[in-house]
VOMILO-307430 format. One line per 4 residues: number of its first residue (from 1); for each residue x, y, z of N, C-alpha, C. Coordinates in steps of 0.2 Angstrom, whole numbers, plus 5000, padded with zeros to 4 digits. Layout:
N
NUM> X Y Z X Y Z X Y Z ~ ... $
END
This chain:
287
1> 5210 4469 4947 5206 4475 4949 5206 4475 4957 ~ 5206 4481 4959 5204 4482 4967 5210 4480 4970 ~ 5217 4478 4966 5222 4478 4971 5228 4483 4969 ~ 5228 4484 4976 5234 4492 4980 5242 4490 4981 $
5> 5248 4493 4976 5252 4493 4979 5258 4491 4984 ~ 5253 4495 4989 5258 4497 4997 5252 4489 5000 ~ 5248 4487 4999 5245 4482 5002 5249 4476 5001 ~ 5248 4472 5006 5250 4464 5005 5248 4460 4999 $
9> 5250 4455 4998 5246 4452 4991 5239 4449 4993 ~ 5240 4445 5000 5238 4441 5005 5232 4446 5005 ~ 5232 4451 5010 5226 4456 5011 5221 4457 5004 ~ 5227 4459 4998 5222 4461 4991 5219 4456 4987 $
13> 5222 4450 4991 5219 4446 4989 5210 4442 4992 ~ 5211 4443 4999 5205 4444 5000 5198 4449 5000 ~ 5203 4457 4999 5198 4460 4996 5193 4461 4988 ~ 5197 4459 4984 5197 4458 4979 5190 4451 4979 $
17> 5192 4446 4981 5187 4442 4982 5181 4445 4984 ~ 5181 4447 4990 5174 4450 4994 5171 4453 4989 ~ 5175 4457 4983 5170 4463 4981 5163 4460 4976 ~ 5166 4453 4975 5161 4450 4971 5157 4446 4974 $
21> 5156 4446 4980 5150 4443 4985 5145 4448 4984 ~ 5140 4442 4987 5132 4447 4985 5133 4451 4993 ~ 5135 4448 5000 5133 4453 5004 5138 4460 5004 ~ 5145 4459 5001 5147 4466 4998 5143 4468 4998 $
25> 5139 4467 4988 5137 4474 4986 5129 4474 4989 ~ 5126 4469 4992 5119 4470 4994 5118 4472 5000 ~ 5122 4467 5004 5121 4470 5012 5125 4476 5015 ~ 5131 4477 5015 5134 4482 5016 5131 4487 5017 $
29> 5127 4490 5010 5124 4498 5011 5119 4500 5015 ~ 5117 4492 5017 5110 4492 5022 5113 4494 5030 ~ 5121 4489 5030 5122 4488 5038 5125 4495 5039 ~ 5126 4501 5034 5129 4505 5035 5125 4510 5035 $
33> 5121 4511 5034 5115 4514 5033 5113 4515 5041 ~ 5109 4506 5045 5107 4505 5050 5112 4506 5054 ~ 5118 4504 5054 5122 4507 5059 5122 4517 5061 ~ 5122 4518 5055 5123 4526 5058 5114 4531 5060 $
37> 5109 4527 5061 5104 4528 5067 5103 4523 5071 ~ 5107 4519 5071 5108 4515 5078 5113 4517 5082 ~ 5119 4521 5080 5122 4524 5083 5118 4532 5085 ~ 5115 4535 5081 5111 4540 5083 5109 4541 5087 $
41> 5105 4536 5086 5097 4533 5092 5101 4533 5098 ~ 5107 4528 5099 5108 4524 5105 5114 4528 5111 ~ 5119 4533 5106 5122 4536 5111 5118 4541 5114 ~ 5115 4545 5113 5109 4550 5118 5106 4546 5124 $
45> 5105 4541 5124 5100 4537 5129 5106 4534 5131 ~ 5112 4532 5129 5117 4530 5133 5121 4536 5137 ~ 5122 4541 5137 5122 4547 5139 5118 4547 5146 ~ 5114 4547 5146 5107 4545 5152 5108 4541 5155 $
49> 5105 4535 5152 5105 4527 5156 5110 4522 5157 ~ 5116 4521 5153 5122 4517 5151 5128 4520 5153 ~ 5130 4524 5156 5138 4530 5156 5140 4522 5159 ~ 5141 4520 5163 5147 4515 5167 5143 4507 5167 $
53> 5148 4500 5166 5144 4494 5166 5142 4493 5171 ~ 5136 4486 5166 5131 4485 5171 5134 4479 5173 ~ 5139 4476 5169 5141 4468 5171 5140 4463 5165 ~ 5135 4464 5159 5133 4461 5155 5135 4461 5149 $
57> 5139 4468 5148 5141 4471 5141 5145 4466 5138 ~ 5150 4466 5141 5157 4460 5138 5154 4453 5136 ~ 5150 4449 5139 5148 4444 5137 5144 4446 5130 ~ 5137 4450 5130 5135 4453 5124 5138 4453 5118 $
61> 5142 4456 5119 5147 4459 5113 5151 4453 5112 ~ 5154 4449 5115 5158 4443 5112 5155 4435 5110 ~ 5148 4437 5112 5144 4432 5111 5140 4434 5103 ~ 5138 4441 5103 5137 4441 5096 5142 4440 5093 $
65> 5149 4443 5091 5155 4441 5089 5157 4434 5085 ~ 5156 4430 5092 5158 4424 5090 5153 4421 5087 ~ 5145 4420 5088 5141 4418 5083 5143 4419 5075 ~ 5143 4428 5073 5146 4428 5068 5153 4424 5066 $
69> 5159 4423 5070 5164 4419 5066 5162 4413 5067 ~ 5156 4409 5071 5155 4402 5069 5151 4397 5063 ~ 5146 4404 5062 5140 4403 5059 5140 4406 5053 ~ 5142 4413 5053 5141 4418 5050 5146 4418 5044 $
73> 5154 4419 5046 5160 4422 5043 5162 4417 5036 ~ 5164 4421 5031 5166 4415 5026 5174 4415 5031 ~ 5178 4409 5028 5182 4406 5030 5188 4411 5029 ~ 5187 4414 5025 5193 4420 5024 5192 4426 5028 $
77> 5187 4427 5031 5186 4433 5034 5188 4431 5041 ~ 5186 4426 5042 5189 4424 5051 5195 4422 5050 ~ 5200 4420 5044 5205 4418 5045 5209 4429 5045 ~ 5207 4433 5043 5212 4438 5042 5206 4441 5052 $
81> 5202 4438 5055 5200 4441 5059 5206 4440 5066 ~ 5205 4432 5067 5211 4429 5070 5219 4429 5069 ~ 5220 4431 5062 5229 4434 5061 5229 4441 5065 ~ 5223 4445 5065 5225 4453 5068 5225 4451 5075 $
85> 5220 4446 5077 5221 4446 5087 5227 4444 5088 ~ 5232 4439 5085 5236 4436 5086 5244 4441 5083 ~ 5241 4446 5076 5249 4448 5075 5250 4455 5076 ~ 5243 4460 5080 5241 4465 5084 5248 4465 5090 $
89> 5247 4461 5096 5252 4459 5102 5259 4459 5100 ~ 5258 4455 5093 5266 4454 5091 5271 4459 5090 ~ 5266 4463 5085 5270 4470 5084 5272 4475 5090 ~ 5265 4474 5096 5269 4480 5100 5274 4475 5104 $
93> 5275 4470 5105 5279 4468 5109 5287 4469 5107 ~ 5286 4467 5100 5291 4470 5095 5295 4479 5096 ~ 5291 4482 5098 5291 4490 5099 5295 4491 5105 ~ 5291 4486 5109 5293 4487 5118 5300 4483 5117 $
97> 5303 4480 5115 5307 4477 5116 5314 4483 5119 ~ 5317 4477 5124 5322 4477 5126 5328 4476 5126 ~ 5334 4477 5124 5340 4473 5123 5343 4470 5130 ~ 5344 4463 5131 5346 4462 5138 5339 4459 5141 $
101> 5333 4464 5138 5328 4462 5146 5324 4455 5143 ~ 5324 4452 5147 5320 4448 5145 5314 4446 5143 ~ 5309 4444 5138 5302 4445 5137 5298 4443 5144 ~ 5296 4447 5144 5287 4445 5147 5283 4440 5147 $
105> 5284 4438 5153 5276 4432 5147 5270 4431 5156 ~ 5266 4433 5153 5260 4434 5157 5252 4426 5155 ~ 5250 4427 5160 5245 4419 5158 5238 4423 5156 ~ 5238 4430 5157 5230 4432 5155 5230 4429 5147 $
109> 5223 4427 5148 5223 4424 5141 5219 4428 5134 ~ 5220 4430 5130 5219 4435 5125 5218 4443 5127 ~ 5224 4445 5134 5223 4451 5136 5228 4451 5137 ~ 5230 4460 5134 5237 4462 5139 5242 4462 5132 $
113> 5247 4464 5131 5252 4464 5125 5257 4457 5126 ~ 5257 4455 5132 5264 4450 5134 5256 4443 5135 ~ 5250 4443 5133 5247 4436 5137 5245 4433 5130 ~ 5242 4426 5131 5242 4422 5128 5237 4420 5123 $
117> 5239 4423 5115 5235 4424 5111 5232 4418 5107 ~ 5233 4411 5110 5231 4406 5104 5223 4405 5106 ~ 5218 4405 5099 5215 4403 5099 5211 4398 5098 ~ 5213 4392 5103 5210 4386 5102 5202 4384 5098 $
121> 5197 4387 5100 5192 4387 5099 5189 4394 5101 ~ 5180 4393 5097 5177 4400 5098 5177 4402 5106 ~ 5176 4398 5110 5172 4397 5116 5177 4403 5119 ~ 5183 4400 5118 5188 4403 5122 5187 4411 5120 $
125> 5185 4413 5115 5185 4423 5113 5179 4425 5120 ~ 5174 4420 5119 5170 4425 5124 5172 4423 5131 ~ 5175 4417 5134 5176 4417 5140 5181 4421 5142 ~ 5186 4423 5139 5192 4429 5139 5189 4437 5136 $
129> 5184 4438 5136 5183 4445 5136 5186 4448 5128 ~ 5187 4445 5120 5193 4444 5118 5191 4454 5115 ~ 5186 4455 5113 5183 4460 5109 5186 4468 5116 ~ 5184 4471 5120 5187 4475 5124 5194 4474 5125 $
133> 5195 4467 5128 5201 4465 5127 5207 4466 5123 ~ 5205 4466 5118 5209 4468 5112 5211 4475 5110 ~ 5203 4480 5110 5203 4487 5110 5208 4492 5117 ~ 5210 4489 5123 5210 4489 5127 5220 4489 5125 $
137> 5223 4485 5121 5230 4483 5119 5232 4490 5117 ~ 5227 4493 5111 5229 4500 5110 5232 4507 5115 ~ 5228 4505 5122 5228 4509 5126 5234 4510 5129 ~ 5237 4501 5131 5242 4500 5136 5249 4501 5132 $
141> 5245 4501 5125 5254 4500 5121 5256 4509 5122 ~ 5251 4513 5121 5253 4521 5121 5254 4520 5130 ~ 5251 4518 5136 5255 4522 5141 5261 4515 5142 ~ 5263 4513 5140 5270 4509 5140 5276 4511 5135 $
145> 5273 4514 5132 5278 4517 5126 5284 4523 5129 ~ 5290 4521 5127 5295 4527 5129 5300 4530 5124 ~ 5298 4535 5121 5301 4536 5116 5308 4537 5114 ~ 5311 4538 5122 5320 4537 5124 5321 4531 5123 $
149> 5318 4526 5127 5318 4519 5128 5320 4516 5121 ~ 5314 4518 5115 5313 4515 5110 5321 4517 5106 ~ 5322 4523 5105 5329 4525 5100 5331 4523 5104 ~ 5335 4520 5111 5342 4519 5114 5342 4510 5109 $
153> 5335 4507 5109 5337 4500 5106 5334 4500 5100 ~ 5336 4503 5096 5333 4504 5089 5338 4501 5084 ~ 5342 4500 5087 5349 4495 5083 5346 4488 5084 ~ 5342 4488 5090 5342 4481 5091 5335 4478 5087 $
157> 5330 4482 5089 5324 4482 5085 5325 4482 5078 ~ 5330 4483 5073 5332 4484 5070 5332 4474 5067 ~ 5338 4474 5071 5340 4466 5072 5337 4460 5073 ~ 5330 4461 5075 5327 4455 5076 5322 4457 5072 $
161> 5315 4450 5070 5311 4450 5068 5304 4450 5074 ~ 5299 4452 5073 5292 4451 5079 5290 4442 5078 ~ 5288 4441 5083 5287 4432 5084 5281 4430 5079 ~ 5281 4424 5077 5278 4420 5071 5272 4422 5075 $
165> 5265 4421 5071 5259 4421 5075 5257 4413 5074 ~ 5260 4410 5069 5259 4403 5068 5260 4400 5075 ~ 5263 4403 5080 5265 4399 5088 5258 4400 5091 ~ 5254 4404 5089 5245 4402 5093 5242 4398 5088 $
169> 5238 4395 5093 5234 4391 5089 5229 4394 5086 ~ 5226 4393 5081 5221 4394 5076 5213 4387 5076 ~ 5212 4385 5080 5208 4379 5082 5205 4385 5078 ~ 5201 4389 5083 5192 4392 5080 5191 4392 5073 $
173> 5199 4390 5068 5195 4392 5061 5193 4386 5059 ~ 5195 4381 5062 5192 4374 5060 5182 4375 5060 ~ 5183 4377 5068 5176 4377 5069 5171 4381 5064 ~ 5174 4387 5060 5171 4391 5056 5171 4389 5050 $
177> 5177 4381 5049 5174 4379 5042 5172 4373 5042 ~ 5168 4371 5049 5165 4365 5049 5157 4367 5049 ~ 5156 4373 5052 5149 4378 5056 5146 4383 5050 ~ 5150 4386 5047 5149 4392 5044 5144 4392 5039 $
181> 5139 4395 5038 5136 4397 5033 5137 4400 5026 ~ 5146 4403 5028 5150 4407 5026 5147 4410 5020 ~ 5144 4416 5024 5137 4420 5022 5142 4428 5021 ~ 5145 4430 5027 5147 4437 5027 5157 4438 5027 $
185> 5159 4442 5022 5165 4445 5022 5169 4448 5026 ~ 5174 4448 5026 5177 4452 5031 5174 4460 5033 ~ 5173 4464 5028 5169 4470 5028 5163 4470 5034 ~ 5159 4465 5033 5151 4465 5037 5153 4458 5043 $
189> 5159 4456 5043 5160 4452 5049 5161 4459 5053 ~ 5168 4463 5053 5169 4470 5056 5163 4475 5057 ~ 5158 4475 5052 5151 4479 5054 5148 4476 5062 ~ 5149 4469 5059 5144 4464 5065 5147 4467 5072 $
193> 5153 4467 5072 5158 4468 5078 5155 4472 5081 ~ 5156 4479 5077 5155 4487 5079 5149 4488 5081 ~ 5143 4486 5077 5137 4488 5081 5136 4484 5087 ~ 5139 4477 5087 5137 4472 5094 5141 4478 5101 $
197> 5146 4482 5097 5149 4487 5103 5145 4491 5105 ~ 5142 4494 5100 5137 4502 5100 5131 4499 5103 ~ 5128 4493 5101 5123 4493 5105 5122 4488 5112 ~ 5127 4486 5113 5126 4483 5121 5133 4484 5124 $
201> 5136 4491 5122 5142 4493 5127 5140 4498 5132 ~ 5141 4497 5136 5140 4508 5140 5146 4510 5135 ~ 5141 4519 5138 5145 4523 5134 5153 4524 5138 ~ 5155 4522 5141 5161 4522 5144 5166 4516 5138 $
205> 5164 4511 5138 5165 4506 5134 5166 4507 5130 ~ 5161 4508 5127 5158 4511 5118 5163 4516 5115 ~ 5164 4520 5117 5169 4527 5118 5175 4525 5117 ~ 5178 4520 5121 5185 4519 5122 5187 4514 5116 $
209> 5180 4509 5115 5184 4506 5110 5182 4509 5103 ~ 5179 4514 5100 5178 4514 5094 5183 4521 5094 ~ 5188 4521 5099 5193 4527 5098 5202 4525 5100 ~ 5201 4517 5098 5206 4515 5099 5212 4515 5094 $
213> 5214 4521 5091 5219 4520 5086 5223 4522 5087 ~ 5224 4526 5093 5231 4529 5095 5236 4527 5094 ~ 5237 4520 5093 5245 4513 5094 5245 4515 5086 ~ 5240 4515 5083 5242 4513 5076 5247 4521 5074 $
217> 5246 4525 5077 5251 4534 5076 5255 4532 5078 ~ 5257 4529 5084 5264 4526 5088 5268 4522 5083 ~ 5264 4515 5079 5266 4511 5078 5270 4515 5070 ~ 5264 4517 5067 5270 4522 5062 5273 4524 5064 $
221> 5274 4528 5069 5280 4531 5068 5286 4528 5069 ~ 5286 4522 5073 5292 4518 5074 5294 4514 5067 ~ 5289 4512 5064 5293 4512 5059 5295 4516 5054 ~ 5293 4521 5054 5297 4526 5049 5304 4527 5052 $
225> 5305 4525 5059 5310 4529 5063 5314 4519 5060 ~ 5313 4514 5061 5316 4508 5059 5317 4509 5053 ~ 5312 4510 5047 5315 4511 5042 5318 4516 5036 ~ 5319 4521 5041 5323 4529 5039 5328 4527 5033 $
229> 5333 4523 5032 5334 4522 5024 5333 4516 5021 ~ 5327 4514 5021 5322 4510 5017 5316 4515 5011 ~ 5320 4520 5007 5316 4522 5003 5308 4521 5001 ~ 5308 4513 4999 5302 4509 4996 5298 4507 5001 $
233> 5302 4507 5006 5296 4507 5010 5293 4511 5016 ~ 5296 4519 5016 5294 4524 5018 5288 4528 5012 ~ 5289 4523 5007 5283 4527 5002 5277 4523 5002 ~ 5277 4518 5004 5271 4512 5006 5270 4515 5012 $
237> 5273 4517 5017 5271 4520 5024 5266 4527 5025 ~ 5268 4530 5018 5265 4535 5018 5257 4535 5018 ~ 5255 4530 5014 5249 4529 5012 5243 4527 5018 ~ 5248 4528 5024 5244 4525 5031 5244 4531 5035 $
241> 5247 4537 5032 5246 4542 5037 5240 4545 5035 ~ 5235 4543 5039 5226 4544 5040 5226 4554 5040 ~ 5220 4555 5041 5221 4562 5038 5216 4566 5045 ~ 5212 4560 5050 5206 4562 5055 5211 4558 5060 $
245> 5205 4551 5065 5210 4549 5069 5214 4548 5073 ~ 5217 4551 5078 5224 4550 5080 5229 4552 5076 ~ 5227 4557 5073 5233 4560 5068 5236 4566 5068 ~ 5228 4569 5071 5226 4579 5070 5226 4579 5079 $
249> 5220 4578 5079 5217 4580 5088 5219 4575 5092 ~ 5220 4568 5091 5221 4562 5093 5215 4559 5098 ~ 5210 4563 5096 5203 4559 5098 5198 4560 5093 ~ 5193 4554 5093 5190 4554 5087 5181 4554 5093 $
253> 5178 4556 5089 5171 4558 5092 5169 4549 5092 ~ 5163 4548 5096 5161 4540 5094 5155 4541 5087 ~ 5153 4548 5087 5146 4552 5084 5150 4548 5074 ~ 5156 4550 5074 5159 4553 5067 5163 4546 5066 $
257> 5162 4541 5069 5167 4536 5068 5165 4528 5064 ~ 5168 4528 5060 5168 4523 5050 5172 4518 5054 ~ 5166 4513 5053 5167 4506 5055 5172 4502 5052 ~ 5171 4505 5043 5176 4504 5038 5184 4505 5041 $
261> 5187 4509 5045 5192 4513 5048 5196 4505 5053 ~ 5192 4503 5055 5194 4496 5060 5198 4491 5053 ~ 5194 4491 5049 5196 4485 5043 5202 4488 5038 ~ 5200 4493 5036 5204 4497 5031 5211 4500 5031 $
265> 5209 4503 5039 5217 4506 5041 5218 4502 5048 ~ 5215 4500 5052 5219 4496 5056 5221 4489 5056 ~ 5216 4485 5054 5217 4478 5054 5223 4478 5047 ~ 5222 4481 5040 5227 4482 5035 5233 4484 5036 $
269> 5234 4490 5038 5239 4492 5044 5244 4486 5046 ~ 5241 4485 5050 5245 4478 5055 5248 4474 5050 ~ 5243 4472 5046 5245 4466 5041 5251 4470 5037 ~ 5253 4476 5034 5257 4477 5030 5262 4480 5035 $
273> 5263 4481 5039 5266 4482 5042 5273 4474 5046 ~ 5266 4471 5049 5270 4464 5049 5274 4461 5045 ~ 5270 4461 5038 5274 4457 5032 5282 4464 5030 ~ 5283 4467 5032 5286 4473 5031 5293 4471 5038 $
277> 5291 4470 5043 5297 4467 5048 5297 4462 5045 ~ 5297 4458 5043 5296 4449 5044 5300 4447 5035 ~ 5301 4454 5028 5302 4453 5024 5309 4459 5019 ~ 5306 4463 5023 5308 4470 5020 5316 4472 5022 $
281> 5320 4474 5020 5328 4474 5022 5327 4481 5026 ~ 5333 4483 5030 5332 4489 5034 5334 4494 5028 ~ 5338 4493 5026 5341 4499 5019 5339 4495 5013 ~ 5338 4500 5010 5338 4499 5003 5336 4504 4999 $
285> 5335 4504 4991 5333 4510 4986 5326 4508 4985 ~ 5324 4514 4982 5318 4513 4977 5319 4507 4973 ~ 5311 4502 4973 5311 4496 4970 5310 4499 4963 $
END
């Protein structure tokens, strides 16, 4: 039950789990409840008094974050939180590739699509900013993208696989199966994110990351464009083309925006996407 197709096993494997925890079916309908007059409540007075940082946001928000995956997260929900920061960069580095140009590598550490994504420990997400940070990957991969660029090396992208994410370290899931209470699912670990956004980000902040799907409209499309005679897996692709978000207007209100959308279609996204480079032949028929 509760497992999808077009989904990984690995993913349907974890949701299928969650759904028979108590804080699925108990806490959920509360966190999603209070999120939506806490976002009510909080953009109007952010509108007013919050428009640009004050300097404290980032810290905020990655210190609540991290509390949750040390204390909070079952051990499978910080494990699929750390494969998206780490297989998120991989994909678009994959996109940008070059034939001939050599890779990029940059020392910013969990920032940037070319910088260094191991996770040693928690300490390191909040001293790197990792939460903006990461929402911020979105941004760079839409203005770095060339759509000429891209089909001149689409033989090549073609050719190669995106990098193992096993090459970052994974320290912090140690700490979350030494620390954890392993109280909350992936679902209400992504709740925790979102509201620790909406309530201690300016609206400048707030805005930018909870309208961050742009890359995921790019990112399909390059694979429909890589996998054009892959039948079986142009009909698992189809099931990602969203019907609101960066589909239609390509801006999404922060008013009208489902927490569940971060977990569901993004972080999911990525994950079946990845296992689909790293598995999938370039041609082939209906399975």
């Amino acid at each position: 039950m509760y497992r999808f197709p077009y989904i990984t096993d690995y993913v349907n494997e974890v949701f299928a789990k969650e759904k028979t925890h108590w804080d699925f079916i108990l806490l959920r309908p509360v966190l999603l409840v209070a999120y939506f007059f806490i976002r009510f409540i909080l953009f109007p007075l952010k509108f007013v008094f919050h428009r640009v940082p004050y300097g404290f946001e980032a810290f905020f928000i990655d210190r609540s974050m991290a509390f949750g995956m040390k204390y909070l997260a079952r051990h499978d929900a910080a494990e699929l939180f750390v494969r998206h920061v780490q297989i998120e960069p991989l994909l678009y580095r994959h996109m940008l590739t070059q034939e001939g140009e050599p890779p990029v590598k940059e020392v910013r550490k969990l920032n940037g699509i070319d910088g260094d994504f191991g996770v040693e420990d928690i300490k390191t997400l909040v001293k790197n900013n990792l939460t903006i940070g990461h929402d911020l990957l979105s941004y760079e991969l839409v203005d770095r993208f060339d759509k000429d660029t891209f089909l001149k090396n689409l033989d090549y992208i073609r050719s190669i696989k995106p990098g193992n994410h096993d090459q970052f370290s994974k320290g912090a899931l140690e700490e979350n199966r030494k620390h954890s209470f392993q109280l909350l699912g992936a679902t209400n670990l992504v709740m925790l994110v979102v509201t620790a956004i909406t309530v201690f980000g300016d609206l400048r902040t707030t805005v930018t990351a909870l309208n961050s799907f742009g890359s995921d409209s790019i990112l399909l499309w390059c694979m429909k464009r890589i996998y054009a005679e892959n039948q079986a897996v142009q009909i698992d692709l189809e099931f990602f083309m969203q019907e609101v978000n960066n589909r239609g207007h390509y801006n999404s209100s922060a008013f009208f925006s489902n927490p569940s959308q971060y977990l569901y279609y993004h972080i999911v996204f990525d994950e079946v996407v990845y296992d689909m480079l790293q598995n999938q032949p370039i041609q082939s028929k209906i399975a």
